[in-house]
C-alpha angles and dihedrals in degrees: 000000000000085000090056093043087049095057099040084055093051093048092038092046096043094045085242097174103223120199119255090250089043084052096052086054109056085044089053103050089042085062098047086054089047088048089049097049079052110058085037082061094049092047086048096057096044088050085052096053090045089050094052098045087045082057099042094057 
């Protein structure tokens, strides 16, 4: 995901013109890595409430 926001600035910032499919791509795979971060957050959070009703058993 840093990879991704790191390439959209450099072309953004050196007025590199990216095809539209170049383009879609970037943007996709941006928004893989932002679905992924998601669901790592969810399954943290469910492994944080069974760690805590395992503890307070």
């Amino acid at each position: 995901m840093t990879i991704m926001f790191l390439v959209r600035g450099i072309t953004q910032v050196l007025a590199i013109n990216l095809s539209s499919s170049s383009s879609h791509a970037i943007s996709g795979i941006a928004g893989i890595s932002h679905i992924i971060v998601g669901i790592a957050i969810v399954l943290l959070f469910i492994s944080l409430q069974k760690s805590t009703s395992t503890t307070n058993s």
